[in-house]
Structures are given as structure tokens and as C-alpha cells.
C-alpha positions in Angstrom: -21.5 31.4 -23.9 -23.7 29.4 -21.2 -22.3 27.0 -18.2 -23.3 24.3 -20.3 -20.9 25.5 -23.1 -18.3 25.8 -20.7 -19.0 22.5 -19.4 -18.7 21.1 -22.4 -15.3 21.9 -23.3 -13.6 18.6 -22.4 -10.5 20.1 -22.6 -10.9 22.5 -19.9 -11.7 19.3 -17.1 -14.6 21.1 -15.7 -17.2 19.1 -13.2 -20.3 20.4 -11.4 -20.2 20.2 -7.8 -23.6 21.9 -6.9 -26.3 23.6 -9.3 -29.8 23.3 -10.1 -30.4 22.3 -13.7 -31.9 25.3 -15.3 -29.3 27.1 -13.6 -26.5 25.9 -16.2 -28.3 27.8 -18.6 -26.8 31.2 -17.3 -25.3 32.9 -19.5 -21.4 33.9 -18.8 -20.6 37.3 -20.0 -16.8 37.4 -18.9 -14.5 35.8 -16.0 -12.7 37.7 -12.9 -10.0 36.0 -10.7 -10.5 37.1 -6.9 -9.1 36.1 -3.6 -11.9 34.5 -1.2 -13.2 37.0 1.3 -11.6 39.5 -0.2 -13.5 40.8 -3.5 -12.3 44.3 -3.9 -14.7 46.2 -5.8 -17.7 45.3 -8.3 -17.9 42.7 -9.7 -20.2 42.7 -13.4 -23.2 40.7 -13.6 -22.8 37.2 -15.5 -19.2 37.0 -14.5 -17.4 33.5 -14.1 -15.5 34.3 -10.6 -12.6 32.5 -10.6 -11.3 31.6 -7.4 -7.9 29.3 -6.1 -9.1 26.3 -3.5 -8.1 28.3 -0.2 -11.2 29.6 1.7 -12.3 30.8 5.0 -11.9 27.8 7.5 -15.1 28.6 9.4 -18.3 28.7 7.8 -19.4 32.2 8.2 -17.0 33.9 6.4 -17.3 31.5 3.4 -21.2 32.2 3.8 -20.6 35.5 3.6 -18.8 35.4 0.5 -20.4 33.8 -1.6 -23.3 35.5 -0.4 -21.8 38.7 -1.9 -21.3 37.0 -5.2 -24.5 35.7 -5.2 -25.6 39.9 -4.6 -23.6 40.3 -7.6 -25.2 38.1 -10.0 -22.7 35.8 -11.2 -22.8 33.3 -13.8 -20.9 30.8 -11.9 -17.8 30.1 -9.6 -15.2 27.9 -10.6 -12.5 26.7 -7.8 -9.0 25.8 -9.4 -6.3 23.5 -8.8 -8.8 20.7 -7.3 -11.7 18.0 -7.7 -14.7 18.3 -6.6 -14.3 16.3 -3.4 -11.6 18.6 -2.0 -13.3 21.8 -1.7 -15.2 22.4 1.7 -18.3 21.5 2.7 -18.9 25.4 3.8 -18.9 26.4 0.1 -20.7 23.8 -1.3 -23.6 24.6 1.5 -23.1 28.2 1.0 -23.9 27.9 -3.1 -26.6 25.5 -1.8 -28.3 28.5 0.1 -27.9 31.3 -2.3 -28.0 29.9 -5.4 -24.8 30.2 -7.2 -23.3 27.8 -9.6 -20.1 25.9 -8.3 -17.4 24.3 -10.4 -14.6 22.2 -9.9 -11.3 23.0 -12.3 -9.0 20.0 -12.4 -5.0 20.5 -12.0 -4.7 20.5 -15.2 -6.4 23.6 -16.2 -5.1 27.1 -15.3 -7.4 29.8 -14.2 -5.7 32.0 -16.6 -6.5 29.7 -19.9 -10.3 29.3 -18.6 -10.2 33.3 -18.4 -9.1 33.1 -21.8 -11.2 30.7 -23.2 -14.4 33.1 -22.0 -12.9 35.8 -23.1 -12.4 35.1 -26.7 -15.3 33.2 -27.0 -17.9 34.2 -29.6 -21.2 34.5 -29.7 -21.6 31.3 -31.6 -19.6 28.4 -32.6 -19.2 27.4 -36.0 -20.2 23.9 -35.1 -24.0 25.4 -34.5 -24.1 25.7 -38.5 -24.3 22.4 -39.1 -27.3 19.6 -38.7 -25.6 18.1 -36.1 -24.4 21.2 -34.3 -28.0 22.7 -34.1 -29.7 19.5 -32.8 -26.2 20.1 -30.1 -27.7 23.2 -29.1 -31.2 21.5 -28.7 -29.7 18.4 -26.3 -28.3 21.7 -24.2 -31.2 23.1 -23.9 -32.8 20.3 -22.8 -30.8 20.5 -19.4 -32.1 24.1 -18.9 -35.6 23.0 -19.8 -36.0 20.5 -16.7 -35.8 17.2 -19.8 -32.7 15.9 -18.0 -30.8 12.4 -19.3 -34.4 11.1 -20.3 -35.4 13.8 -22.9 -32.0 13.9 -24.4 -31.9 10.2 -25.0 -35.6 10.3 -26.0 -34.6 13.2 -28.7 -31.7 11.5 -29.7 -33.8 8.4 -30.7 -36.2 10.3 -32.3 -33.8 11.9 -34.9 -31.1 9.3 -35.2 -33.4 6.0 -34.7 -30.8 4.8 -32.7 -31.7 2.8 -29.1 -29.8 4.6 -25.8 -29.6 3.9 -22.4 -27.8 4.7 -19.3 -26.5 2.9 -17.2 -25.4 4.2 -13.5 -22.2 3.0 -11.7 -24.1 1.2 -9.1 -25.8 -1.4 -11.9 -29.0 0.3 -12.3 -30.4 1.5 -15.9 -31.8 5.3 -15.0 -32.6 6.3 -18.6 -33.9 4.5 -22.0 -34.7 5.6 -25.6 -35.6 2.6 -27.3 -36.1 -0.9 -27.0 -35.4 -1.1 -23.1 -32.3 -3.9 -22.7 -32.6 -7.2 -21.3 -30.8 -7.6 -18.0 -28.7 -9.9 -20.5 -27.5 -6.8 -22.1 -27.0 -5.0 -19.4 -24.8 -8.0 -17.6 -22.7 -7.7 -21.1 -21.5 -4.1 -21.1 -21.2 -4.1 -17.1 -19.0 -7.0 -17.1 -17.0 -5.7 -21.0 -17.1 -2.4 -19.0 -15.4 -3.3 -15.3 -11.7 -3.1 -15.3 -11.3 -2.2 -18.8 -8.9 0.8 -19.8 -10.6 4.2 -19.8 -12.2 5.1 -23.4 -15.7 4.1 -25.6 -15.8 0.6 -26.4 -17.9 -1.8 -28.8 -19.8 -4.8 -27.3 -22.1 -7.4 -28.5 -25.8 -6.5 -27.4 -28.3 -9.4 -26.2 -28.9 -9.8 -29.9 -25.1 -10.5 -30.7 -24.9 -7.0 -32.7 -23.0 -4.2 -32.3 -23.6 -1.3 -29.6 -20.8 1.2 -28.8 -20.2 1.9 -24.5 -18.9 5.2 -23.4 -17.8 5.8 -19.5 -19.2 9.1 -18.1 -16.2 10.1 -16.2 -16.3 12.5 -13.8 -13.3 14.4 -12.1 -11.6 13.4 -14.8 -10.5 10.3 -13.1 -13.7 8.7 -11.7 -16.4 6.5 -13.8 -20.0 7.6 -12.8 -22.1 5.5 -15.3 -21.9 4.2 -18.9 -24.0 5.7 -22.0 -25.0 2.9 -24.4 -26.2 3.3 -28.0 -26.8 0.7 -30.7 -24.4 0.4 -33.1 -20.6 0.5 -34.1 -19.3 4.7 -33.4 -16.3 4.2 -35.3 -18.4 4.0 -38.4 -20.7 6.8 -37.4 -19.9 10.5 -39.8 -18.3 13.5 -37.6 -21.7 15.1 -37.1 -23.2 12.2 -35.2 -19.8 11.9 -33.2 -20.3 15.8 -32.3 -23.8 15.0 -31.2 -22.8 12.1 -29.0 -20.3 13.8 -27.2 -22.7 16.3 -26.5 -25.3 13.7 -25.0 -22.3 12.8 -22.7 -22.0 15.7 -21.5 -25.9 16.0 -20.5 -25.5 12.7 -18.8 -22.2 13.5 -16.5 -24.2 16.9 -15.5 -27.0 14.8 -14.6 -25.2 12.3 -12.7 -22.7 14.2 -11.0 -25.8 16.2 -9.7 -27.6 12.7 -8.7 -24.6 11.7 -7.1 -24.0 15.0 -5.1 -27.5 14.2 -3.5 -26.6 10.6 -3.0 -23.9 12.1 -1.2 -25.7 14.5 1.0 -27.7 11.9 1.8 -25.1 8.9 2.6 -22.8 11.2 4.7 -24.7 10.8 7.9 -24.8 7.3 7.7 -21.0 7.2 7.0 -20.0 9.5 10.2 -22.8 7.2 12.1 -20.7 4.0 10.7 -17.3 4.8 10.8 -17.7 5.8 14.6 -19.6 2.9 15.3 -16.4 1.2 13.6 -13.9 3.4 16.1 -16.3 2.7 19.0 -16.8 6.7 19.7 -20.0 7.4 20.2 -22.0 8.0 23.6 -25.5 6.0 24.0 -26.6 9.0 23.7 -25.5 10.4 20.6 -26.0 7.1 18.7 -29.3 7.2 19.5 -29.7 10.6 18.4 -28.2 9.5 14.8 -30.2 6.7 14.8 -33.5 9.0 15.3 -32.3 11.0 12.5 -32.0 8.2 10.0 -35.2 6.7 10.7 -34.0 3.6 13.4 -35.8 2.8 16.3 -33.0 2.8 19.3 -34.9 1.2 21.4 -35.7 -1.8 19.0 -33.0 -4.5 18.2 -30.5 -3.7 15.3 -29.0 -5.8 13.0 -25.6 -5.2 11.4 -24.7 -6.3 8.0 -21.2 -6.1 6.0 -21.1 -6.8 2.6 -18.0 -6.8 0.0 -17.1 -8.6 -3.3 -14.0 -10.3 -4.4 -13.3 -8.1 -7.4 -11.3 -4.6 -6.0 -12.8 -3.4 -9.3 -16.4 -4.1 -8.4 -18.0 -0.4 -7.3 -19.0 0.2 -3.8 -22.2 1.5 -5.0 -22.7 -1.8 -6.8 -21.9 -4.0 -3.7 -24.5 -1.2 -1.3 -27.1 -1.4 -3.9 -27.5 -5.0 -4.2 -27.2 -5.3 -0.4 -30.3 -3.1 -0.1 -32.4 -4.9 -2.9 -31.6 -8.2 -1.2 -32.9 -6.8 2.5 -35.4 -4.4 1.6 -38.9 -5.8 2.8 -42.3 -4.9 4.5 -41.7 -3.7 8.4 -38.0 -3.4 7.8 -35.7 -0.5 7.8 -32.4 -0.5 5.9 -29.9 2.4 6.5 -26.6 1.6 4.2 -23.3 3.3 3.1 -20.7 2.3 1.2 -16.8 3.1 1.5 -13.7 1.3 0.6 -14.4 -1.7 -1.0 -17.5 -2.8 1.2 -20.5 -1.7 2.2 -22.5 -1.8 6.0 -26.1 -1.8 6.3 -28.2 -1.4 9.5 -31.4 -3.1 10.1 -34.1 -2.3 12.3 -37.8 -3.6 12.6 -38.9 -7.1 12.6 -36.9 -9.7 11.2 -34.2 -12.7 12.1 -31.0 -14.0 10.9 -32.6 -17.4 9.4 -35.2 -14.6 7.7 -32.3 -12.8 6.1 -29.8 -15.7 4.9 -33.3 -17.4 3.5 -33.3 -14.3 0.9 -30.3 -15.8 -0.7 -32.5 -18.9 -2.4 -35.4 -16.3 -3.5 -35.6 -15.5 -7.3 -31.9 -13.4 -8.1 -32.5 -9.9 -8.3 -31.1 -8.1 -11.6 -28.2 -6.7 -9.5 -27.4 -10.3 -8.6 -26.5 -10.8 -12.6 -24.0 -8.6 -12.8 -21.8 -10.6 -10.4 -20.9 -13.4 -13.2 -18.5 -15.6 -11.4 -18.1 -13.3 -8.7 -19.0 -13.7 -4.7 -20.2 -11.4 -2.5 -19.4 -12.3 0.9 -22.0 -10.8 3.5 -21.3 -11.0 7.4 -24.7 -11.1 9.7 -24.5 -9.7 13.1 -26.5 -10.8 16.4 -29.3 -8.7 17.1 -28.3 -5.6 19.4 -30.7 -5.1 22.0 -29.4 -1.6 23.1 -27.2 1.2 21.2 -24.3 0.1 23.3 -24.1 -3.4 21.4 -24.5 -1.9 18.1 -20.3 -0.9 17.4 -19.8 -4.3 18.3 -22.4 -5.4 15.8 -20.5 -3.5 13.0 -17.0 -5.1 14.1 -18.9 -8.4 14.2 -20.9 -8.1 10.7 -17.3 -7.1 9.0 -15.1 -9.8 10.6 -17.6 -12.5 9.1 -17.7 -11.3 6.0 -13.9 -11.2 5.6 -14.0 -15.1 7.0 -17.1 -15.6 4.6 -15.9 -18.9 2.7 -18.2 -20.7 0.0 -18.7 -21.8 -3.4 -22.2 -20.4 -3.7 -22.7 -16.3 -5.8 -23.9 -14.9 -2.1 -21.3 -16.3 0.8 -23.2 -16.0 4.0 -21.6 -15.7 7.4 -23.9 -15.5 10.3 -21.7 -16.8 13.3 -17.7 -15.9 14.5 -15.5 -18.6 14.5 -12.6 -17.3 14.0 -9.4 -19.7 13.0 -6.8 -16.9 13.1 -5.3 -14.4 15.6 -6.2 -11.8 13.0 -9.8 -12.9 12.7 -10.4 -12.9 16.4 -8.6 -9.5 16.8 -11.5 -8.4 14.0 -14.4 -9.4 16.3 -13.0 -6.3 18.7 -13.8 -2.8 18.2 -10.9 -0.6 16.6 -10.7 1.3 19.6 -9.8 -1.5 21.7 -7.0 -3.1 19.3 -5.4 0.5 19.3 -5.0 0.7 22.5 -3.9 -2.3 23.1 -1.1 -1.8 20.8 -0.1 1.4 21.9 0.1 0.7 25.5 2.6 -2.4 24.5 4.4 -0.5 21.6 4.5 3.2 22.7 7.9 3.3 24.8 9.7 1.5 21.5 7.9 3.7 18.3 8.3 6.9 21.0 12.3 5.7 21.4 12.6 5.5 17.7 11.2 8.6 16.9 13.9 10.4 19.2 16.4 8.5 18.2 15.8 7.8 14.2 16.1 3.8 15.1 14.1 1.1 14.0 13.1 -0.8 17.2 9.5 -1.7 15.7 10.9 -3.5 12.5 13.4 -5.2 14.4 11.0 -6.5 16.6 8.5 -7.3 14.0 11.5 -9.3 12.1 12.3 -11.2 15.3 9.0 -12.7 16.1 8.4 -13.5 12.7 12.0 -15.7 12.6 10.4 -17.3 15.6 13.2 -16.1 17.9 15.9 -17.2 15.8 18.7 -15.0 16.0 21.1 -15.6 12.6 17.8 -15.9 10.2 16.3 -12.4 12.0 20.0 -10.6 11.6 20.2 -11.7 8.2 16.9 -10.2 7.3 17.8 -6.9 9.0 21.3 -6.8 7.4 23.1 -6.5 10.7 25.4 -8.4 12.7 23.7 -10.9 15.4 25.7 -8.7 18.3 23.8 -6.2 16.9 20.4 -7.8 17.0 20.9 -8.6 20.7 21.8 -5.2 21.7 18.3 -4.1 20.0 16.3 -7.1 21.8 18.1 -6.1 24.6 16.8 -2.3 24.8 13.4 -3.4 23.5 13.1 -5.4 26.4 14.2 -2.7 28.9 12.4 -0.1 27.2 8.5 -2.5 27.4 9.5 -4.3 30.2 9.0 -7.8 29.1 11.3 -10.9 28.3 11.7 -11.7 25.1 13.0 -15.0 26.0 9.4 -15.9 27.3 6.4 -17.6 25.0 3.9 -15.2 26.7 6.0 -11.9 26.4 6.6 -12.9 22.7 2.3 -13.6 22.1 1.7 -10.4 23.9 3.9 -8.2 21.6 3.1 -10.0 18.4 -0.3 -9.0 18.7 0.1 -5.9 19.5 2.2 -5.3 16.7 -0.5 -7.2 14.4 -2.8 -3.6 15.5 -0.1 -1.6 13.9 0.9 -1.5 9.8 3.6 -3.5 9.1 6.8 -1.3 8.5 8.3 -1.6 4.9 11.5 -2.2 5.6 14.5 -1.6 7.1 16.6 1.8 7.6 19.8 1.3 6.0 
């Protein structure tokens, strides 16, 4: 039995966190279950080492480790009871460096029924007798050989004379067999695809016939891309059903491993954003990330926030189309996507009338897929130094929340807020927080100690405008009551409830705070 076997056992809920192609092709000549650090003895060559999710928490002893295994000559490791974004960066860097295979098990799979599974298994499955089980093993082989997605679509086509294509979770086709599809057809089974219940589906082509979707899921839980392939799979005989499962497989392995290096490569620019988002960073240090990731510090930066009204839309969809629609000679575009949105920095020459005019040039095939959706994007000013820039961000996101318009791509390039919330949005993080803790402390530090709920029954006050009966009904207490709790809220923060300006002051600073769900009975 190979990785790739292994990895095809659906049942089992395997994913691959980091390995080199040809390395799946290792062949896995029986399993051990150790502790990490702690290997006790020999461990045979080819072995799957089976290992629980609790390592080392410094990097050394992990390297060490798996440095040992790697000595060894394992097949592969395989970390239980997680998914693949839970186990540490130290491992997955250690692997990196020595070579060895690293799996994810989901909950749902004991350590002890994978150890079974290898042990009993033979040295070839029945399903290799068959026409479609031997053209399996030649899609498998495929992966090992370096042929990737691409040469098991393209052999695929060639023995079934059936059109393929993948399509990746960020909109973009990265592998065809066959007639390439029209951005028609790939608008159809994006939009069939988004939001639908997990499972293969049948959707009319740009021709109006029939062509069966599949999600490549990964984790068991996350969709990473679609396989397409013409026709109707229900009416397809058991062999070809085997051998499409199969191709699946080749494509998860293919774009988990694309999306690990996506990954790699992203998480910079994440920790760069999300500080510039808290407002943590020295001068110094930002301009040290910004070296890194190919920005100029010392030339003006442009923030951009993008997000589309659909939460089932994928970041990567909303990042990628950002890019396509700033990319352009003497510019630099540094994205990354989280949540629901996505932030893009700009550096090189270019103005904000330059970059709203790229909403009326010719649509670019990621555009399509938004049907009858918006994507709001919020423009910054251009900052002059690296201390302007986490301003920028908080300015770039706050517009493209108030983004309002009829048109496919919303524009916001100026902050006008109409809210209290929107203008608390145009100030860093960093700032709101402390705002609100150095009005709300004394009341969230009394509750604490005393197991009341000061915060809600402030909350609840304001938003009855001050009036007592409608604020005591809410909070199921008597009015006396109410007043008693006003009264020590005022003692405890020092201001007078009684008071328009006392009342703003606190409002706000509960508006920095999430809103508590209810109260204590």
C-alpha cells in the first residue's frame, strides 16, 4: 500500500498537509503509534508513524523529532484527532526541511482503525482487476510521476472521451481535458455550485446539456475547488464511478498542496495586515515587512478593502478579483484575504481617479461570476509614510462597509460617515479599545468579582433612552432595582447618568465592546 492508497480511502478522512508529489508514492509497509519526542526504540523503514496532536511547544524539539523519523525512513506521519490547520507551524516546517510526509487524521478516525486498516491491507485490491481499477492505478501514478491534475484529466479524456476541467475555489479554471469552457460555463456551475448542500451535482453546460460538478473537499469540511466532467454521473456504470473518484482524489492532493503554498505565501501579508488593523507595529518594523513583500516604504501606499454581499462568496474569490482588477504596469499589489473580505496594498505609481476608472474597462472573467452580486471596494488616501498606512487599512475597510450603489463594483473613495459606528470605523482598533476600556473597566472588573451584570444593564438603559419602566422591563427587574444598578454604575465610572454628555460618552464606549446576550437570570 502507497500514501496515495491511504489517501484514498475516503472513509479514513485523511488530508495532506505538506509533501512533495512523488513523495506520495512511498510505499507504507506497516503503522507504529508513538508519543512526540519520545520514540523509544527503532522504528522499521516504510512505517506510518502515528502520532496524537500534542508536540513540543518550541521548535527545536519538534525539529528534532521529526528529524529522527526522517533518519528512520518512514513512509509518512499522520497527526490524529485534528485538521490540518491545527497542528503547528514547527511540524509542518520541520517535514518541510527533512522531507517527511505529513497527514492530517480528522476526529473522526481513530489511530487505532488506520493502524488496522495498514495492517490488514493486501498487496492488491481487488478493484485493480478490473478495466477501471487498472486505469485507477494509472491516474495514481500519475501523481508520483510529476503529471499532476493536468495529466490525469488529460488521460481521463483520452480513454473515456469525456471533457474535464477544474475549477479552483477562487474562480479560476487550473486544469482542462477537452473542449476548454466558455466563461459562460464556468459562471453556471460557480453560481449552481455556491451555497448549495455538500455532494456532486448535475448542471446545464453552456450548451444546455448535461455535465456532473463534484466539490473537492478538503478537511472534510472545507470546499477547495470543483471537478467538472460532461455528462449525467448517475447514468455512468460502477467502473467509471470508481475511476472518478479516483481523479478526485488526484485533484484534492493537488490542491491542498497549491493551497499550502498559497498559504506560506499569504501569511506574511496577513500578520503585516492584521497589525496594521490593531495599529501595533513600529515605523520600523512596518517598513521592514514592507521590504520583504516587495513595497517601497518610502513611496506612497494605497489601501484597498474589498468584500461581497453574499457570506457564501469565498475570500479567495473576492482577493482574486481584487488583484485582477488592480494589477497593472509600475504597480505593486500585495493582498490577503480573511473573514469575509479581502485588503490589498498598493505601491508604485498610480491615483485614486486611476483606480475607480478600472471599474468601466472591459469585465474581467472573475467579474462574471458575481451575477447579481456587489462587491463593495473602499479606496484609501495615499500614505506618504509607514505611520499613515494602519490608518489607511481602517480607512479602506470603513468605506467599503458604507460602499452604497446599484452598480456590480460599489466604489468608495472618500469617508463620510452618517453613523456613530461608521465614524468609530475610520479609527484604528487600538484606539476604540482603549477607549472603551478606560470608560468600561471599573463596571466589567466589578462584575467579574461580583457575578453581576452592570454592562448589560447599562447597555439596556441607554438603549431605552433613559427611560426607567421600559429599561426594568427589559431586564426583568423591579425599577428600585434598576436605580440601585445606575446608581453604582455611576459611582463606580464616575459620571452622571442623568447628563446627555455622560450618557454619549458611555454609549460609545460600549459600541467598542460585543453586545452582551442577555441578561443573568
Amino acid at each position: 500500500m502507497r500514501v496515495l492508497d491511504l489517501l484514498g480511502r475516503g472513509e479514513l478522512d485523511l488530508s495532506v498537509v505538506w509533501a512533495e508529489p512523488a513523495m506520495l508514492e512511498r510505499d507504507i509497509r506497516g503503522s507504529t503509534s508513538v508519543e512526540p519526542a519520545r520514540h523509544g526504540g527503532d522504528i522499521a523503514p516504510g512505517s506510518l508513524v502515528l502520532v496524537h496532536g500534542v508536540w513540543p511547544a518550541d521548535a527545536e524539539s519538534t525539529d528534532d523529532s521529526v528529524s529522527e523519523l526522517a533518519a528512520y525512513g518512514v513512509a509518512a506521519l499522520a497527526v490524529g484527532a485534528t485538521v490540518a490547520g491545527d497542528i503547528s507551524e514547527h511540524v509542518v516546517d520541520a517535514c518541510r526541511e527533512h522531507g517527511v510526509v505529513l497527514l492530517a487524521v480528522g476526529p473522526g478516525t481513530s489511530l487505532d482503525e488506520l493502524a488496522h486498516i495498514v495492517t490488514s491491507a493486501g498487496s492488491a485490491d481487488s478493484a485493480t482487476t478490473t478495466r477501471g481499477g487498472v486505469f485507477t492505478r494509472t491516474l495514481l501514478d500519475g501523481i508520483g510521476s510529476g503529471g499532476g491534475a493536468r495529466g490525469a484529466l488529460r488521460a481521463f479524456h483520452a480513454r473515456y472521451a469525456t471533457r474535464c476541467w477544474v475549477l479552483e475555489s477562487g474562480g479560476s479554471v487550473s486544469a482542462v481535458a477537452g473542449r476548454k469552457p466558455t466563461v459562460d460555463g464556468v459562471e453556471a456551475v460557480w453560481n449552481r455550485m455556491l451555497g448549495a448542500p455538500d455532494g456532486e451535482s448535475v448542471v446545464l453546460d453552456e450548451d444546455g446539456r448535461s455535465a456532473s460538478v463534484w466539490p473537492v473537499v478538503a478537511d472534510n469540511v472545507r470546499t477547495i475547488g470543483y471537478l467538472v466532467c460532461g455528462g449525467d454521473h448517475r447514468a455512468w456504470p460502477a467502473d467509471l464511478q470508481r475511476v472518478v473518484r479516483t481523479l478526485l482524489l488526484v485533484v484534492r492532493v493537488e490542491l491542498e498542496l497549491q493551497n499550502g503554498r498559497r498559504d506560506t505565501e499569504q501569511a506574511p501579508v496577513i500578520d503585516l495586515v492584521q497589525h496594521l488593523i490593531a495599529d501595533s507595529l513600529s515605523p520600523g518594523d512596518a517598513s521592514a515587512r514592507l521590504r520583504m513583500l516587495g513595497l517601497d516604504p518610502l513611496q506612497p501606499i494605497t489601501a484597498v478593502a474589498a468584500q461581497v454581499d453574499d457570506s457564501d462568496y469565498p475570500s479567495r474569490a473576492v482577493l482574486d478579483t481584487l488583484v485582477a482588477l488592480l494589477e497593472a504596469d509600475g504597480r505593486v499589489v500585495v493582498g490577503c484575504d480573511f473573514g469575509d473580505e479581502a485588503v490589498a496594498l498598493l505601491g508604485g505609481a498610480h491615483t485614486t481617479p486611476e483606480l475607480v476608472g478600472l471599474a468601466e474597462r472591459p469585465g474581467h472573467p472573475l467579474l462574471r461570476l458575481l451575477g447579481t452580486r456587489r462587491l463593495r471596494v473602499g479606496v484609501s488616501e495615499r500614505a506618504t509614510g509607514v505611520g499613515q498606512l494602519a490608518a489607511a487599512v481602517a480607512s479602506a475597510r470603513a468605506r467599503m462597509r458604507s460602499a452604497v450603489g446599484d452598480e456590480t463594483i460599489v466604489w468608495s473613495t472618500r469617508s463620510t460617515p452618517q453613523s456613530y459606528a461608521a465614524l468609530l470605523d475610520l479609527l484604528p482598533e487600538r484606539i476604540t479599545a482603549a477607549f472603551g476600556r478606560s470608560l468600561l473597566s471599573p463596571i466589567v472588573d466589578y462584575d467579574v468579582r461580583h457575578g453581576s451584570d452592570l454592562v448589560l444593564t447599562l447597555r439596556v438603559f441607554l438603549e431605552a433612552s433613559g427611560a426607567w419602566q421600559q429599561a426594568a422591563t427589559a431586564l426583568h427587574v423591579h425599577v428600585n432595582t434598576l436605580r440601585y444598578r445606575i446608581g453604582r454604575i455611576e459611582e463606580l465610572t464616575q459620571r452622571d447618568l442623568s447628563r446627555m454628555r455622560d450618557r454619549v460618552d458611555l454609549f460609545l464606549a460600549l459600541a467598542t465592546v460585543p453586545t452582551t446576550p442577555g441578561p443573568v437570570e
